[in-house]
N, C-alpha and C positions, 0 to 999 in steps of 0.2 A: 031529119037525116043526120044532121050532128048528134042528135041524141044518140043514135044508133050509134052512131060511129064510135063515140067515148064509149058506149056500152060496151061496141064490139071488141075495142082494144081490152076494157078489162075483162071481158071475158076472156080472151085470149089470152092476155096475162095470167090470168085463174087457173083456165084447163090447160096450158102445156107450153113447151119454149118457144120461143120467137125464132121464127125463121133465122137462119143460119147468117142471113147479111146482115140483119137488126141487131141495135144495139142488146148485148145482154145476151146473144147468142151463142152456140156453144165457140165458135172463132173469136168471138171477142173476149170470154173468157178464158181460150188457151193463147190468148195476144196477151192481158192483164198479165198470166203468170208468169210469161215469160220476160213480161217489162218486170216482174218482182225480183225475178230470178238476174236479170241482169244490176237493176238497180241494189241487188243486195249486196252482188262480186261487186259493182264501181262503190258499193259505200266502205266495203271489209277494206277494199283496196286503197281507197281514199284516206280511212285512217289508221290504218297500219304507219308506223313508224319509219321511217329509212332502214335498210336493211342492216345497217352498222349497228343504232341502235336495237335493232331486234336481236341482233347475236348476242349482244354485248348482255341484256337482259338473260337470254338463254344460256349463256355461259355462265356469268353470275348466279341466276336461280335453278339454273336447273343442271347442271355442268355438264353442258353438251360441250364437248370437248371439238366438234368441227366447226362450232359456232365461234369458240375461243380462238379457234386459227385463224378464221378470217378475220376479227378484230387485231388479233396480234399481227399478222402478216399487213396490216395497214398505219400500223408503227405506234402501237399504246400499250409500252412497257407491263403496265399494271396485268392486261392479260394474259402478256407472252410467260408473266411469272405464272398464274392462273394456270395456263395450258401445260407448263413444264411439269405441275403440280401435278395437274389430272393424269397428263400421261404415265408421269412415274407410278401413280397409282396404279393404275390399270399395266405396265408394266410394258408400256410401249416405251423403252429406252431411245430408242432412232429419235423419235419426234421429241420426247423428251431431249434431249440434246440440243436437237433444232432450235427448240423453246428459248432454251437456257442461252444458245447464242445470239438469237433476234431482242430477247430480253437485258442482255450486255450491250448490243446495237444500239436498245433505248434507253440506256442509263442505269442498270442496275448494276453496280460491282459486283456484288456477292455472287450474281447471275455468270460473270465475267469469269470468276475462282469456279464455280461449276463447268463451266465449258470447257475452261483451258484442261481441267481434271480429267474431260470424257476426250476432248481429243487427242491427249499425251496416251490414254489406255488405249485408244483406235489400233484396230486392227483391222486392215492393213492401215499405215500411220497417214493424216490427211496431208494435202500441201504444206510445205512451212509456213506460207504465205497465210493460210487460214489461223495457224496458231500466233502469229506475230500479230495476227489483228484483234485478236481476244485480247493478247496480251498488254498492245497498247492502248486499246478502248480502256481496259482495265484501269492503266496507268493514271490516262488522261480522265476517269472520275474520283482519282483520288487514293486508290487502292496501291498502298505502298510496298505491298510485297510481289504488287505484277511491276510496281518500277524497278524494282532491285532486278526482278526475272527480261526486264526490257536490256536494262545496261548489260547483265548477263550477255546473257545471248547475242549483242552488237557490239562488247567491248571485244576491240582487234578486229574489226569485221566494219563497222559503222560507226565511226567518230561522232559525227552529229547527233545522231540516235543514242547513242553512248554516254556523252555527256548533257543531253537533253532528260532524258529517263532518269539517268543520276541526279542532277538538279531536284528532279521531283520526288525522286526518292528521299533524297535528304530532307523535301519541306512535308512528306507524311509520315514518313515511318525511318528517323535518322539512325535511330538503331535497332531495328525490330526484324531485318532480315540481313543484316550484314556478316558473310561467310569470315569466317578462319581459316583459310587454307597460304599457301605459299602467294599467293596472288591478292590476298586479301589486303595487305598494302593499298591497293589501288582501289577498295571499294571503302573507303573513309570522306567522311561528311565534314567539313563542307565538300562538294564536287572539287578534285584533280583538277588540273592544267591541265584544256582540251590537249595541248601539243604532248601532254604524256599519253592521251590516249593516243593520237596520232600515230607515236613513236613504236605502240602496243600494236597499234594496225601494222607500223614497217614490219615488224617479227610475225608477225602472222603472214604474211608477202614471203619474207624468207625462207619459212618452215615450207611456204609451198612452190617456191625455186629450189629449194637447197636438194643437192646431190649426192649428202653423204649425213652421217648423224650428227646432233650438235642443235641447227636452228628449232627443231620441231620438238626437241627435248626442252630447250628452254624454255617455249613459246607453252608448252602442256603444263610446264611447273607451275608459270602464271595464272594459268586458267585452274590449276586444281584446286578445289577448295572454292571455287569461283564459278567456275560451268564445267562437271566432270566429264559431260558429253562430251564437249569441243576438245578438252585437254584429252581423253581417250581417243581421239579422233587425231591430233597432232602427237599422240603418243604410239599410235598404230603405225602412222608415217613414218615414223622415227626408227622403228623397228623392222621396215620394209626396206628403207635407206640402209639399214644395217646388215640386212641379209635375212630377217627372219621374216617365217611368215605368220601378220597376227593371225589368220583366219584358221589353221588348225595350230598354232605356240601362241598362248595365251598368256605363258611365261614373263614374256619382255615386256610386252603391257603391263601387267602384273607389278610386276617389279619397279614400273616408275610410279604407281601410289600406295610403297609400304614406305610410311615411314619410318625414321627421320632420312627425308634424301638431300641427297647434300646439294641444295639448289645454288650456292655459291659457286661450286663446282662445275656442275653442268654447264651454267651460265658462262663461267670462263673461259669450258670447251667450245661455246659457241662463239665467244670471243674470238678465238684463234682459225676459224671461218669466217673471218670478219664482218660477222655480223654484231649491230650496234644493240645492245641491251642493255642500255642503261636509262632504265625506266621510270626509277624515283630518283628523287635526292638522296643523296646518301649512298647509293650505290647500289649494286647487286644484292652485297651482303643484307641489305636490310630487309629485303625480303625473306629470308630465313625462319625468322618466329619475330614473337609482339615486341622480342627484349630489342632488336636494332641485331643478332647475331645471328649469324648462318648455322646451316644445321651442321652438327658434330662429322667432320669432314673423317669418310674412312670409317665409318661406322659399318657396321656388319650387313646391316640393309640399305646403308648409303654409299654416294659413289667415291671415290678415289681421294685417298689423303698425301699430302705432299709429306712425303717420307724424311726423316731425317736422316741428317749426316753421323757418320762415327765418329765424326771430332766435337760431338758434341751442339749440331743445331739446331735447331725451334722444332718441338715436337709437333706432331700432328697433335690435334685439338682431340680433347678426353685420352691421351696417352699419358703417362707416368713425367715426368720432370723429367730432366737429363740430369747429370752427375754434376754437382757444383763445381768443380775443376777439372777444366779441358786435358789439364797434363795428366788428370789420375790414368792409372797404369788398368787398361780395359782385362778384364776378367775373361779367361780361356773359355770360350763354349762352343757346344755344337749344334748342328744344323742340318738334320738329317731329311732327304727325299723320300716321301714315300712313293706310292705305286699313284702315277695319275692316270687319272681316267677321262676318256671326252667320249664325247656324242657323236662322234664322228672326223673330227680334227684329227692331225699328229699328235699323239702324247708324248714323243722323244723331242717333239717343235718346243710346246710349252713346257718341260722340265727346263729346256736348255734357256728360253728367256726367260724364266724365275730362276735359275742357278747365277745367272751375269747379274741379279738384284742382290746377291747374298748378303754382297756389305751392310746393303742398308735394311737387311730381314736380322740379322745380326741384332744392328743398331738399336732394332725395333724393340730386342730379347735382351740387351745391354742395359737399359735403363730399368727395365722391370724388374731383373734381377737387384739393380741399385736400391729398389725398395723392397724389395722378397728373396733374400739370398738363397735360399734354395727352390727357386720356383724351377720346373719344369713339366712340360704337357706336350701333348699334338696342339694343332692350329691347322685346319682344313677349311681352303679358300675356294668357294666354288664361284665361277665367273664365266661369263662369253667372250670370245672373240667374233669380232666383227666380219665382214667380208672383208675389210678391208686391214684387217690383221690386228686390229684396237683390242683391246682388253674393255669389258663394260660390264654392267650389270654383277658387279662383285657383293658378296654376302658373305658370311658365316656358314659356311658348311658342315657344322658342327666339330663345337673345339670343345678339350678339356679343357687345357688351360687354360688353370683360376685368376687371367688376370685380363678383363674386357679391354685394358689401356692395349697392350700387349696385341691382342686380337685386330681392334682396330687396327692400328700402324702397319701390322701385316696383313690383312683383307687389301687397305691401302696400297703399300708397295705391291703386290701381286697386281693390282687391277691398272698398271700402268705399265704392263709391259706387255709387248708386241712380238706378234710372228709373222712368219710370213703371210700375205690373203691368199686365205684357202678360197675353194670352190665357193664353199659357202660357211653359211655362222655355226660354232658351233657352240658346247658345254662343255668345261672344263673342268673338273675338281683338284684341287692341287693340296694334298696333306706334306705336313712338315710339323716334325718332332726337335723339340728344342730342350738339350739338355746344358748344365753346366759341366765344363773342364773341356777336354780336346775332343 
């Protein structure tokens, strides 16, 4: 019977399969494959990498660019540059941007100057708050032209920040992004007396209390050449204080950065508002240019020059010398009105306060001829009145007369005299013909 028995199993093993419950039958081969099938997902599964490493390789090798995000979005600089890369390529700007800011986040400057570049273009513009943090990640790895753009942006506004940023500007980049403008005084290495930047914050206080023109005119001078944004933005004020509007007169804006403007001058005006502008050592004046000297007070595109006297006093600055003795016998001449013209003003208001200047438009024509005996031309002073009845914004309105000294002194005298406040601001032009004898 055993024998049988061994026989009968190989027989049965020979001629056909083993019932369904026995080993080896068709259930226990679809059990096998599905243990294979499972054992092969927990081994694929088992040594696969962490999924950071697996991006990190698929961005690397093969530049899958969603694989870059999730490395870079877990804070590893190297791929956020990687990602900014691909995107630009592919021509996805947005994420590209993205990149370029999470990659400033992790230490790249360069990454830092890309960002701040796509957010100043932003359209419509992002929070400040986002470009301030580009700017000082920027700072704080070293990148000396986001420290100059840091003090920028917070001198008069945030003393701390101000002179923190400046500090570090001077230890990377002492001279490599430092403006020339009227304000540029104040951006010299070593770093300022916090208390001047302080003083710089009062004037920025004032331009945004002040009532009338003056503080927000000085407060723009500082800043021009320094942050044009902020100074157009204190120069728009100034122009609203005054009666005009910058949003369709673009003019009075305008007009406070052509130079040479006589920032001595303004600055005095705002003196007489009692507010304190005195900023550096040395005074007002030496904010003017690099010499230590204000700008040529009365200049054609600058503002108002203290007019001399006819007996002979201190000329305005770029005008002709006065006559070497006070007793010389003054030479007969005339002073004729032309036809003035406004924007809307009295023109019989503003002839009559430039005809009570005569003496000193005279004076002006007095000395010139001391050095051109036969000079004679027009002189057309175009200028504003204020609401408040000020003369401002005086220029050259185009003059013949071949003598600049001449011109100035009178642009000057003209832009200090007053009428009564009209409704509102307007445009004046005021010609005057100067000849010699009666």
């Amino acid at each position: 019977m055993r024998l049988a028995a061994v026989a009968g199993r190989g027989r049965r093993g020979g001629r056909g399969p083993a019932p369904a419950g026995e080993p080896g039958g068709p259930s226990a081969r679809r059990r096998a494959l599905v243990g294979w099938c499972v054992a092969a997902v927990a081994l694929l599964g088992g040594c696969r990498a962490p999924s950071g490493g697996g991006d990190r390789e698929r961005c690397l090798r093969d530049a899958d660019l969603p694989a870059c995000g999730v490395v870079c979005r877990a804070g590893e600089g190297a791929i956020c540059e990687r990602a900014a890369e691909l995107s630009a390529a592919q021509g996805k700007v947005a994420e590209a941007n993205e990149y370029n800011e999470l990659a400033c986040k992790a230490g790249s400057g360069y990454r830092c100057r890309l960002a701040l570049t796509a957010l100043e273009q932003a359209d419509p513009p992002p929070p400040p708050a986002a470009i301030t943090s580009v700017i000082d990640r920027g700072c704080e790895l070293g990148i000396g032209a986001l420290c100059w753009r840091a003090y920028q942006t917070s001198v008069g506004a945030d003393p701390p920040r101000a002179a923190a940023s400046l500090a570090r500007a001077c230890e990377h980049d002492p001279a490599g992004a430092n403006p020339a403008g009227e304000g540029g005084a104040l951006l010299r290495c070593p770093a300022p007396d916090p208390a001047i930047l302080a003083r710089l914050e009062g004037a920025a206080r004032a331009c945004g209390a002040a009532e009338r023109g003056g503080p927000c005119a000085a407060f723009g001078i500082l800043l021009r050449g320094v942050d044009d944004a902020r100074a157009r933005e204190a120069f728009r004020r100034e122009c609203a204080l005054r009666g005009f509007d910058p949003a369709s007169d673009e003019s009075c804006v305008a007009w406070h950065f052509t130079p040479p403007l006589d920032t001595a001058a303004v600055l005095a005006q705002a003196r007489e508002f009692g507010i304190a502008v005195g900023l550096i050592s040395g005074g007002p004046a030496t904010l003017g240019s690099p010499s230590g000297s204000s700008a040529a007070a009365g200049s054609p595109s600058g503002g108002p020059a203290a007019p001399a006297s006819a007996s002979g006093g201190s000329a305005a600055p770029g005008s002709p010398p006065a006559p070497k003795s006070p007793r010389a016998r003054a030479p007969k001449v005339s002073v004729r009105f032309g036809q003035v013209q406004t924007s809307g003003g009295s023109a019989d208001a503003v002839r009559r306060a430039v005809e009570a200047s005569r003496d000193e438009l005279t004076a002006c024509y007095v000395r010139g001829l001391a050095a051109a005996p036969g000079l004679i031309g027009r002189v057309s002073v175009r200028l504003a009145y204020d609401r408040f009845g000020e003369g401002f914004m005086p220029s050259n309105g185009g003059s013949d007369l071949p003598d600049a000294g001449v011109i100035d002194c009178v642009v000057g005298v003209v832009s200090k005299t007053r009428v009564t406040p009209p409704p509102q601001a307007f445009i004046a032009v005021v010609p005057l013909v100067f000849t010699p004898g009666p």
